[in-house]
DRENKEMAR-140045 format. One record per residue: x negated, y negated, z of N, C-alpha, C in turn; residue number from 1. Coordinates in steps of 0.2 Angstrom, whole numbers, plus 5000, padded with zeros to 4 digits. Layout:
REM residues N
+------+------+------+------+------+------+------+------+------+-----+
:  npx :  npy :  npz : capx : capy : capz :  cpx :  cpy :  cpz :   i :
+------+------+------+------+------+------+------+------+------+-----+
:    X :    Y :    Z :    X :    Y :    Z :    X :    Y :    Z : NUM :
...
+------+------+------+------+------+------+------+------+------+-----+
END
This chain:
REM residues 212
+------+------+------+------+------+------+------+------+------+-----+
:  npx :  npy :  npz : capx : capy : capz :  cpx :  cpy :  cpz :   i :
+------+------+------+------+------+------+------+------+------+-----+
: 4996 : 5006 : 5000 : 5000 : 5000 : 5000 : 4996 : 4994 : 5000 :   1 :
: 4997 : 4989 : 4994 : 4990 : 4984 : 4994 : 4996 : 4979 : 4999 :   2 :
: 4991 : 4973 : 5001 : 4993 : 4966 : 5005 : 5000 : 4965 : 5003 :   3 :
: 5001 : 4963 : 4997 : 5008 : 4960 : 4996 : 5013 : 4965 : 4996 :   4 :
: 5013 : 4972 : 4996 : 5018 : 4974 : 4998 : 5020 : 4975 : 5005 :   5 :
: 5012 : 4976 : 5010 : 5013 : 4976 : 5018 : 5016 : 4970 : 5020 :   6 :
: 5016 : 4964 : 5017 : 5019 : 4957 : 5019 : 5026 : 4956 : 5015 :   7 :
: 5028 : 4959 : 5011 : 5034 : 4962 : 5010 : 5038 : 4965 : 5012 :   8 :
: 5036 : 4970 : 5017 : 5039 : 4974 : 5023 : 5040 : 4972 : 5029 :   9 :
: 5032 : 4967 : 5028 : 5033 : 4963 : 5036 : 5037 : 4956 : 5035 :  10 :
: 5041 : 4954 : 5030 : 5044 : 4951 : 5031 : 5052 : 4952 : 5030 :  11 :
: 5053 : 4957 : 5026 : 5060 : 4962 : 5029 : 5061 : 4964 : 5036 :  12 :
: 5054 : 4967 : 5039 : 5057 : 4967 : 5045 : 5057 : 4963 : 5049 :  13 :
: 5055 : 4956 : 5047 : 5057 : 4950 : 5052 : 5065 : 4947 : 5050 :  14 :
: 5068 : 4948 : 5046 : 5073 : 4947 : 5044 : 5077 : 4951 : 5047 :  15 :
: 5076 : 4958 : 5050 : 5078 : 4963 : 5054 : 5080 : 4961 : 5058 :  16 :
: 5073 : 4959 : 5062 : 5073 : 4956 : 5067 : 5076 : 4952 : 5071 :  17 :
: 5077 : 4945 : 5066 : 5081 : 4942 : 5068 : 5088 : 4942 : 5067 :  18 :
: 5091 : 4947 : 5065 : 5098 : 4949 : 5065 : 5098 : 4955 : 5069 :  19 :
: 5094 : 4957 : 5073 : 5094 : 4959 : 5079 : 5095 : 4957 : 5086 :  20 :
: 5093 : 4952 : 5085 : 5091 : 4947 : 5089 : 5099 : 4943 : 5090 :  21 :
: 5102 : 4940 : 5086 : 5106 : 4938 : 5085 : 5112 : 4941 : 5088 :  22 :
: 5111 : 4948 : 5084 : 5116 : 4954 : 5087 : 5116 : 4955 : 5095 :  23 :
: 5111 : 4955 : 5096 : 5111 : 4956 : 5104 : 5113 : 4949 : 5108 :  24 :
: 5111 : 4943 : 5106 : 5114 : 4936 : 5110 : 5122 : 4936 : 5110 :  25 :
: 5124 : 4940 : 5103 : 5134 : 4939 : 5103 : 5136 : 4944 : 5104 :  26 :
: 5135 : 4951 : 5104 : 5139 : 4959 : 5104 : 5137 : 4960 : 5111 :  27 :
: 5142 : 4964 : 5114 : 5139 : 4968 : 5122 : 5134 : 4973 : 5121 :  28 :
: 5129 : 4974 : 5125 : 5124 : 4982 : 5124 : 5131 : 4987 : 5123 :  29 :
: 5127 : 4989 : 5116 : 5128 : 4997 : 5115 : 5134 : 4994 : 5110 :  30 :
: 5133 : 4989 : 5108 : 5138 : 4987 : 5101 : 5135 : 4993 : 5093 :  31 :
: 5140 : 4993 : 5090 : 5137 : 4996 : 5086 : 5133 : 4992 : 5081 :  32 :
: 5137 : 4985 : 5081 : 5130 : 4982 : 5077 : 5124 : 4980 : 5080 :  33 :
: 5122 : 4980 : 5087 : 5117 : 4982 : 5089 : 5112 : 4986 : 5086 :  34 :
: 5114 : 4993 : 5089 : 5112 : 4998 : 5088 : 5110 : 5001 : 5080 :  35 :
: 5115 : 4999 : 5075 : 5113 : 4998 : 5070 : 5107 : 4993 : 5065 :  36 :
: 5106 : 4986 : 5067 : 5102 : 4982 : 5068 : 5094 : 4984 : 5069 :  37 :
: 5096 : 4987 : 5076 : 5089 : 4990 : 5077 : 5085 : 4995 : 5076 :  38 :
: 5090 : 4998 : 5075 : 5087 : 5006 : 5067 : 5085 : 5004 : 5063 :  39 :
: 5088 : 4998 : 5059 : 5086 : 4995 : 5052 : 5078 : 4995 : 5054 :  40 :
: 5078 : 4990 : 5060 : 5071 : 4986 : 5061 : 5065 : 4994 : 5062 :  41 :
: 5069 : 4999 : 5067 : 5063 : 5004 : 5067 : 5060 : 5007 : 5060 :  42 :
: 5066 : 5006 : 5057 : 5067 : 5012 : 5051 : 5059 : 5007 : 5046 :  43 :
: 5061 : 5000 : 5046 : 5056 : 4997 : 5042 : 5050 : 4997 : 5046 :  44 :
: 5051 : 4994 : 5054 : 5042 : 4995 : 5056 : 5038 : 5003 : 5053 :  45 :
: 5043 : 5008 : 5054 : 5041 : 5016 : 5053 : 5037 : 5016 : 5044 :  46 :
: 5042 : 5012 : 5040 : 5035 : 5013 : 5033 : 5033 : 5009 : 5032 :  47 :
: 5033 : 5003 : 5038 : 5026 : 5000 : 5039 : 5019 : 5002 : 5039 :  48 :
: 5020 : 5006 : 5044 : 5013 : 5010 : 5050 : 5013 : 5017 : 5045 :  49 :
: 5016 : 5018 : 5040 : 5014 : 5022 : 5035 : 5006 : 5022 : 5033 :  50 :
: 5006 : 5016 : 5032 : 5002 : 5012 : 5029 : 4996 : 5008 : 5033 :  51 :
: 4999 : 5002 : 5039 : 4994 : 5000 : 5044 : 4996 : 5001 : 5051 :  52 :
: 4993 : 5000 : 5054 : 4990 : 5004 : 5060 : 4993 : 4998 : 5064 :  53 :
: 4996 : 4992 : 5062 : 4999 : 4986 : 5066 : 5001 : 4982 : 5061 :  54 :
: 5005 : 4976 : 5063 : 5009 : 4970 : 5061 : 5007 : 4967 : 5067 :  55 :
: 5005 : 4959 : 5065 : 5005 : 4956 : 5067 : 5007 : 4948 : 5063 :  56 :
: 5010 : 4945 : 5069 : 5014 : 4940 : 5068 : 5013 : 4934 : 5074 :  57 :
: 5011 : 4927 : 5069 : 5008 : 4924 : 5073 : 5010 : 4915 : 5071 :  58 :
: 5009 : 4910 : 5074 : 5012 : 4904 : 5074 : 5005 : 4901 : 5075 :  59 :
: 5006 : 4896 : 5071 : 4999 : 4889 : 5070 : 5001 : 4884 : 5066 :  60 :
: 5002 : 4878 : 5071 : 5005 : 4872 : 5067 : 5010 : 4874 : 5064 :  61 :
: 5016 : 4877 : 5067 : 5022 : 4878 : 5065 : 5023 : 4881 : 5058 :  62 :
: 5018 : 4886 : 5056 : 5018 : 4889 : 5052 : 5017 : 4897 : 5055 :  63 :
: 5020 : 4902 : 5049 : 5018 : 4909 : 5050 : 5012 : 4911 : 5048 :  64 :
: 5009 : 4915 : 5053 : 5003 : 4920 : 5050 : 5005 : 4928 : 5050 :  65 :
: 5005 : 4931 : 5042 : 5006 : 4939 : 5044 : 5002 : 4943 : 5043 :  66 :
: 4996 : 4947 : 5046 : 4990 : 4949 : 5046 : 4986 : 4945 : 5044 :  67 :
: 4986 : 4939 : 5050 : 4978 : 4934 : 5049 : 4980 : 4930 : 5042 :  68 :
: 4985 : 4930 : 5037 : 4986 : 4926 : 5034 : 4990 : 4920 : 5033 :  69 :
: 4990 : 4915 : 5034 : 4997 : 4910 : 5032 : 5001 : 4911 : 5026 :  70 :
: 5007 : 4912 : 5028 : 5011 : 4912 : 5021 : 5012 : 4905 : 5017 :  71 :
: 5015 : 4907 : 5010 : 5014 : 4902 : 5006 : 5019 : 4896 : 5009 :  72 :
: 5019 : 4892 : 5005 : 5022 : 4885 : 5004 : 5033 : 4887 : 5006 :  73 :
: 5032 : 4892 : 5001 : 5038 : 4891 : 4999 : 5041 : 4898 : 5003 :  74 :
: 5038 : 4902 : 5006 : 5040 : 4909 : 5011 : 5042 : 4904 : 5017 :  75 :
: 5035 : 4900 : 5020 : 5038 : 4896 : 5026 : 5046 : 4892 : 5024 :  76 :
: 5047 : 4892 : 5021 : 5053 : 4890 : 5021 : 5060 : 4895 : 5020 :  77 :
: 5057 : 4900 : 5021 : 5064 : 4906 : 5022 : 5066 : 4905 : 5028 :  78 :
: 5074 : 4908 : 5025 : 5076 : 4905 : 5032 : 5075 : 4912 : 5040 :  79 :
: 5073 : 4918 : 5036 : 5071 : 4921 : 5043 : 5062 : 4921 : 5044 :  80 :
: 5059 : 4918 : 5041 : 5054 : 4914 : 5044 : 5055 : 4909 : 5046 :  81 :
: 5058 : 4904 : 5046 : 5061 : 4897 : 5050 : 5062 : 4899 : 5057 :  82 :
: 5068 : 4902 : 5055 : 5071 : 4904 : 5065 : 5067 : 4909 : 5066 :  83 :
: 5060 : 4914 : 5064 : 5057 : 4915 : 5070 : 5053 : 4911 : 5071 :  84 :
: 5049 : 4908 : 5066 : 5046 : 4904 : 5071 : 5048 : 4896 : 5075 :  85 :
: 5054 : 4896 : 5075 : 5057 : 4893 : 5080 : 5059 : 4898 : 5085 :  86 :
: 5059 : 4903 : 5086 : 5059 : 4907 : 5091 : 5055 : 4906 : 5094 :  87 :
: 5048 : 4908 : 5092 : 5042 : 4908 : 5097 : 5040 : 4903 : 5099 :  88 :
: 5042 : 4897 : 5096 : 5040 : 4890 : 5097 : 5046 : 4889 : 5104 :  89 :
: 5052 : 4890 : 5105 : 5056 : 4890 : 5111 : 5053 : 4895 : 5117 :  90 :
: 5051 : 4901 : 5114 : 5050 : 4905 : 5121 : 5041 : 4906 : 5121 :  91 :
: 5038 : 4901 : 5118 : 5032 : 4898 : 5122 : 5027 : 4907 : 5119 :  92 :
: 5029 : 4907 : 5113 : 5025 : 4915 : 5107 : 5019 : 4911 : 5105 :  93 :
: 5011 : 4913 : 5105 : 5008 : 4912 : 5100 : 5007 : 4917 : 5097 :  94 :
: 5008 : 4923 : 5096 : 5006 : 4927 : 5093 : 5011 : 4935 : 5095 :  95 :
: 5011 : 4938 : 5090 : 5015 : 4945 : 5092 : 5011 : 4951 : 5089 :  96 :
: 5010 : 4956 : 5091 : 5009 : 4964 : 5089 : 5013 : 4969 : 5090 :  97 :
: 5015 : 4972 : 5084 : 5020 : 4977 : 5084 : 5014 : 4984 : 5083 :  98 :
: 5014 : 4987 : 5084 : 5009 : 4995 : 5085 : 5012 : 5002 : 5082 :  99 :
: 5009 : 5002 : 5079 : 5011 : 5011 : 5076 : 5010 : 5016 : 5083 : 100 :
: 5016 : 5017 : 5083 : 5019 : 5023 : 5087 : 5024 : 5022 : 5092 : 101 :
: 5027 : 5017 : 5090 : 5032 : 5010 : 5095 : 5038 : 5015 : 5093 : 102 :
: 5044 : 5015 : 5098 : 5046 : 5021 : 5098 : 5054 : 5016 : 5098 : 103 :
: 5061 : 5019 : 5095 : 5067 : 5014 : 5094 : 5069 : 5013 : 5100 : 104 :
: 5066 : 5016 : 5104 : 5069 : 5013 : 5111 : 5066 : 5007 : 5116 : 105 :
: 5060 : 5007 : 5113 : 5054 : 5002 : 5114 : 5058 : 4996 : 5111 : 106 :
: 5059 : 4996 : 5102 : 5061 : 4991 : 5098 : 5068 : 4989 : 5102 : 107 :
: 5072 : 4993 : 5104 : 5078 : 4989 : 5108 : 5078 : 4985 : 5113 : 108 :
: 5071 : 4988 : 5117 : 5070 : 4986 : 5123 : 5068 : 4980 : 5122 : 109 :
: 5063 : 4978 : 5118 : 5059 : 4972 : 5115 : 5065 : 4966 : 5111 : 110 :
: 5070 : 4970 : 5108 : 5074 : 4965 : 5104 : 5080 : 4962 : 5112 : 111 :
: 5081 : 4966 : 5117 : 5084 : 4963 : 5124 : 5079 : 4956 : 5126 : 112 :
: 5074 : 4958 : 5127 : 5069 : 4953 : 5129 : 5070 : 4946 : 5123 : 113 :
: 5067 : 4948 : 5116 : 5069 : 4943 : 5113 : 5074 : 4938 : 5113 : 114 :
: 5082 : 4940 : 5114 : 5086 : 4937 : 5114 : 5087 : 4933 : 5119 : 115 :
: 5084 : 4935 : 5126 : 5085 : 4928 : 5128 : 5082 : 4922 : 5130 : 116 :
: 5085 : 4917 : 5133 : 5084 : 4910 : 5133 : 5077 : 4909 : 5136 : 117 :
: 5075 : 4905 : 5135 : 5067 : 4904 : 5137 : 5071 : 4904 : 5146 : 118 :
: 5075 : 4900 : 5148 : 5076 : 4899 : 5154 : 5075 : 4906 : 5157 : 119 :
: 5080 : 4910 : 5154 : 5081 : 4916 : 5155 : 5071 : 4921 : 5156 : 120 :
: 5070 : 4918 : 5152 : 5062 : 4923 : 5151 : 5059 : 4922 : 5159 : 121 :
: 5059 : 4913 : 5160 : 5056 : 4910 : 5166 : 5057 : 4913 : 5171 : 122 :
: 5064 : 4913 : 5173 : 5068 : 4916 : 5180 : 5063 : 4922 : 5181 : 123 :
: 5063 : 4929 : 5173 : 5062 : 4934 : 5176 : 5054 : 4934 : 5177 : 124 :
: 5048 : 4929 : 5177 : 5043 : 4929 : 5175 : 5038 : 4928 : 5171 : 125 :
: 5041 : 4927 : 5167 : 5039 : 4926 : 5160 : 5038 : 4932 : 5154 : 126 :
: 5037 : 4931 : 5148 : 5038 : 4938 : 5143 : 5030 : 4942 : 5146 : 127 :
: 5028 : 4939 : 5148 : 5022 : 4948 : 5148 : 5024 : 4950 : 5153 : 128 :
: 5028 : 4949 : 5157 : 5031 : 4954 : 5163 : 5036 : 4958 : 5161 : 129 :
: 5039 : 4953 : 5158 : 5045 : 4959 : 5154 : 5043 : 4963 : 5147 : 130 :
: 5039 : 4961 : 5145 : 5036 : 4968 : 5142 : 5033 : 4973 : 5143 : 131 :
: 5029 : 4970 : 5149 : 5027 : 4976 : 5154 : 5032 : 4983 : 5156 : 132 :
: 5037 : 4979 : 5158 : 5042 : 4980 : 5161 : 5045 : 4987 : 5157 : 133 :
: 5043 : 4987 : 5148 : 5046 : 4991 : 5144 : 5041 : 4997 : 5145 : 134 :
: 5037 : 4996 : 5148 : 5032 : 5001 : 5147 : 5030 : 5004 : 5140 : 135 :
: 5027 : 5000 : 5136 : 5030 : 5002 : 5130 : 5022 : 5005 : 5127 : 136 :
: 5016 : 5006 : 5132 : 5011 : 5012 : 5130 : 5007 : 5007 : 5124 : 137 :
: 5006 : 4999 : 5126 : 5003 : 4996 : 5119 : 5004 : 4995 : 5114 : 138 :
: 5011 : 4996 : 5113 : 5014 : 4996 : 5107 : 5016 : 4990 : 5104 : 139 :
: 5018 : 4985 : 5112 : 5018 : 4977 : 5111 : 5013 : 4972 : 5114 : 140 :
: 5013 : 4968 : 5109 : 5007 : 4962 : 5113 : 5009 : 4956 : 5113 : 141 :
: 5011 : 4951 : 5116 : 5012 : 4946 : 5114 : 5005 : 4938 : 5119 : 142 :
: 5006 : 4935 : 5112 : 5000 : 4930 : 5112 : 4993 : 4931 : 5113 : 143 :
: 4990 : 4938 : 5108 : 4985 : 4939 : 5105 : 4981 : 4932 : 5104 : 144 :
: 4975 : 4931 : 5100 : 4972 : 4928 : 5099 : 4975 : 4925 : 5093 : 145 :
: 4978 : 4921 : 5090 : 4978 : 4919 : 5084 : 4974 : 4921 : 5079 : 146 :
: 4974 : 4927 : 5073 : 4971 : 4929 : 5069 : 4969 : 4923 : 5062 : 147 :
: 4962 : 4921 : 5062 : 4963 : 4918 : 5054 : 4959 : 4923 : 5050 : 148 :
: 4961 : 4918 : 5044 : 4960 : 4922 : 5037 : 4951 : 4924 : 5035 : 149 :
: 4952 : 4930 : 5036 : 4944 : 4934 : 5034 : 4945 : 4936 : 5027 : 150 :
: 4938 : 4936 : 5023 : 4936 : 4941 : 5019 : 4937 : 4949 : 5019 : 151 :
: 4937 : 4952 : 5017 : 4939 : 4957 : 5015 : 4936 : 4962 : 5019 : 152 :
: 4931 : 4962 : 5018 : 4923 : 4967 : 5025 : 4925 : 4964 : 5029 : 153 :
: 4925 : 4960 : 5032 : 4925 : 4959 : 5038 : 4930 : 4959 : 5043 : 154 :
: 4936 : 4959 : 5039 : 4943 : 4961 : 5042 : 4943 : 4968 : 5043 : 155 :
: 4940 : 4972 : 5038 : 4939 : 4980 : 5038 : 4935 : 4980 : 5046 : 156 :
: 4929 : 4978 : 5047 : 4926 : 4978 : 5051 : 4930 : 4977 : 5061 : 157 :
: 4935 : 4973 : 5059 : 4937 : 4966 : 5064 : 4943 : 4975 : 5066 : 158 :
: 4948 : 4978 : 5061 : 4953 : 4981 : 5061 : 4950 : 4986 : 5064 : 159 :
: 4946 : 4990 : 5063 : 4941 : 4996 : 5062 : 4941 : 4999 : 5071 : 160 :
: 4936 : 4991 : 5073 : 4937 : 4992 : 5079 : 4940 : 4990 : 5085 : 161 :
: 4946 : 4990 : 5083 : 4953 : 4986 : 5086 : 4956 : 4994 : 5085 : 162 :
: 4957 : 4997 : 5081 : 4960 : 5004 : 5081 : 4959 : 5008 : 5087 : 163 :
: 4949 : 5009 : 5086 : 4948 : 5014 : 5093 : 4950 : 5008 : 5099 : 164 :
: 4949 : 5003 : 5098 : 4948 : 5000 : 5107 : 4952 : 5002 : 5111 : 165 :
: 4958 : 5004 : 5110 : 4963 : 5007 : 5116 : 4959 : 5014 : 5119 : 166 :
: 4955 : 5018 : 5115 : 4952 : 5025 : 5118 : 4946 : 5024 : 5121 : 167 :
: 4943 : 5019 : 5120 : 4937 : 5017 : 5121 : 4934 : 5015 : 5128 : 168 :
: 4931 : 5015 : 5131 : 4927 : 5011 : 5136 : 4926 : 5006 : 5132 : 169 :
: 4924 : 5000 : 5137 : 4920 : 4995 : 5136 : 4911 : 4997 : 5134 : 170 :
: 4910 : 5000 : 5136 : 4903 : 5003 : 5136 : 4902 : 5009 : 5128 : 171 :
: 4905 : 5012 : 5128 : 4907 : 5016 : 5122 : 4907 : 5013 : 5117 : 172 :
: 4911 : 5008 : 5118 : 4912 : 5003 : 5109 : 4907 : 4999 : 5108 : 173 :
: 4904 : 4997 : 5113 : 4897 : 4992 : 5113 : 4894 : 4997 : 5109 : 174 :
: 4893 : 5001 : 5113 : 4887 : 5008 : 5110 : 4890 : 5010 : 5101 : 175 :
: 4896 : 5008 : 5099 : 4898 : 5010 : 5093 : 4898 : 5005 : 5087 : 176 :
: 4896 : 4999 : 5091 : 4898 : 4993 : 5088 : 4892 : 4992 : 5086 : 177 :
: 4886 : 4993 : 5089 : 4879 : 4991 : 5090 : 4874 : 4995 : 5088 : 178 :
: 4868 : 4993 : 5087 : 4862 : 4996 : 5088 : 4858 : 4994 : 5092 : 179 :
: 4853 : 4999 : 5095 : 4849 : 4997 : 5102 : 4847 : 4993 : 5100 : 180 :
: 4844 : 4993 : 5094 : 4837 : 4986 : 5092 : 4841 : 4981 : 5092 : 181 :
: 4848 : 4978 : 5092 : 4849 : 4972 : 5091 : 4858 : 4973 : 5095 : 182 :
: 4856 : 4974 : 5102 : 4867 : 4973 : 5106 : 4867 : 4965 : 5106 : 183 :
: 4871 : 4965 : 5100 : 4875 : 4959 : 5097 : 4881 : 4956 : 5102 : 184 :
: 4882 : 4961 : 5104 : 4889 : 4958 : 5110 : 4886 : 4960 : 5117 : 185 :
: 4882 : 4960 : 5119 : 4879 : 4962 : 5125 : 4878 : 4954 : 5129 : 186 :
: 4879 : 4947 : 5127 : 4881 : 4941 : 5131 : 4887 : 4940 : 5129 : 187 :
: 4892 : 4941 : 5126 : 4899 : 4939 : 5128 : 4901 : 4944 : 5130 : 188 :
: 4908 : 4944 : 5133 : 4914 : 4947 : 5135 : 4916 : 4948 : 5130 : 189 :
: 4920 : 4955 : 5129 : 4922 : 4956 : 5123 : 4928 : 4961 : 5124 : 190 :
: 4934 : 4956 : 5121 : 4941 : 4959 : 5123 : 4944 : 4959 : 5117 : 191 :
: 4949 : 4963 : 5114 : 4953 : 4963 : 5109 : 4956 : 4957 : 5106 : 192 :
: 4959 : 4953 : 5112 : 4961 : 4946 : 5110 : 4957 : 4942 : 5105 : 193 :
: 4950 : 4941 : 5108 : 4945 : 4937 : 5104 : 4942 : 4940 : 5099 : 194 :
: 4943 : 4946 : 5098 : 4938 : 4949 : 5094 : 4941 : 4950 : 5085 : 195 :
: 4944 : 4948 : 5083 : 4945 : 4945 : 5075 : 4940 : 4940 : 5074 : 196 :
: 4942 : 4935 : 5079 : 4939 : 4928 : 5077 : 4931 : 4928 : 5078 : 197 :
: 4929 : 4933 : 5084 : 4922 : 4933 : 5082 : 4920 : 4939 : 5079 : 198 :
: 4923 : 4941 : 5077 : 4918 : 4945 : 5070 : 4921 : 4939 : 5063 : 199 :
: 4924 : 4938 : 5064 : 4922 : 4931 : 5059 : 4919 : 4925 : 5057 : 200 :
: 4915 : 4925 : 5066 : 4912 : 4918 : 5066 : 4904 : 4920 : 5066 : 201 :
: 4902 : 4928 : 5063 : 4898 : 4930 : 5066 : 4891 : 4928 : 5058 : 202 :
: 4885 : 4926 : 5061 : 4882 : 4925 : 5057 : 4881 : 4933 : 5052 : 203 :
: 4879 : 4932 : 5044 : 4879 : 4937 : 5041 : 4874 : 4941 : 5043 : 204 :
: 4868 : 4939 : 5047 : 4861 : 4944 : 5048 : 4867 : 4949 : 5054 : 205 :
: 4870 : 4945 : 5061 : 4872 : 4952 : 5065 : 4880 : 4954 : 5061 : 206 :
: 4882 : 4953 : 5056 : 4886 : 4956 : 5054 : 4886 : 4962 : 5050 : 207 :
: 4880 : 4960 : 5047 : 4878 : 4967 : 5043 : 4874 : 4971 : 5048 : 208 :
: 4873 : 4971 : 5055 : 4871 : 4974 : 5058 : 4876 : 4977 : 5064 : 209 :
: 4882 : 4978 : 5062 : 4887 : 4981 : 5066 : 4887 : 4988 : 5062 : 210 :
: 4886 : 4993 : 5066 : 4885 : 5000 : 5065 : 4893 : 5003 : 5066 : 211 :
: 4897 : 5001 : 5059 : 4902 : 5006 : 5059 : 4903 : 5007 : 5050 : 212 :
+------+------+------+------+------+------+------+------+------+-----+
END
């Protein structure tokens, strides 16, 4: 599946999404347009993750990013790009991760959470509580690092090991990331949040020298 087709899917399923979303503000749980809504959306995150191993979906300057990329001119102006990212701009979103292996009962759980009001999110703690709350095994992230637009290597490189990092040590992925002669990450911290942006920012001599 090349780019425009996975941004193709990920933009059906933000369309999904937000008539999911929608559904849950007006219908009581357990409507059947509910229920139906949020199938649509599993059924399309499902031949998403055919293909990538995440969607990600992200806000900057009141635009949309989908995998590290801004959409055009004329996409930002759809109207289920519009209302969501006037969604995340109300409930205080930079950034979303949806994860291969996210289960329909995670996505409902996630689309309760979506629908309500910002006020409604505060009272309960805020949304990383309540996505906690789904247990949902990593499957959701919200306000990641804002991903930008990389070359082609390097995004390969940035994805690669973002894959293992859930099985990994801290210690391990250094050791996979690195060569003894030169631990390129051995003065920063290094967490999944950041680490698109800095293998993007990384000079070409330590990037060609990242052993994967």
């Amino acid at each position: 599946m090349d780019n425009i087709e996975v941004k193709k899917i990920a933009l059906e399923s933000l369309a999904a999404m937000n008539t999911a979303i929608t559904s849950a503000r007006l219908y009581p749980s357990g409507s059947a347009l509910i229920v139906n809504s949020v199938q649509r959306l599993y059924l399309l995150l499902a031949s998403l993750f055919e293909q990538v191993e995440a969607v990600f979906y992200a806000e900057s300057e009141k635009n949309l990013l989908i995998q590290g990329d801004p959409l055009s001119e004329k996409e930002q102006k759809r109207p289920q790009v519009v209302s969501f990212v006037s969604l995340m701009l109300d409930l205080g979103i930079r950034s979303l991760s949806i994860r291969k292996g996210i289960t329909e009962k995670e996505v409902a759980g996630f689309i309760r959470i979506m629908a309500k009001t910002g006020d409604e999110v505060k009272e309960a703690g805020g949304l990383g509580v309540l996505i906690e709350g789904l247990n949902a095994a990593g499957h959701l992230k919200i306000d990641e690092q804002v991903y930008v637009k990389m070359d082609e290597a390097r995004r390969e490189v940035a994805e690669t090991a973002m894959n293992v990092f859930a099985d990994l040590s801290e210690a391990d992925l250094l050791a996979a990331l690195t060569s003894d002669a030169d631990p390129i990450f051995a003065d920063r911290a290094f967490d999944e949040k950041n680490f698109m942006a800095f293998v993007n920012d990384l000079s070409e001599e330590k990037f060609a020298a990242l052993a994967l």
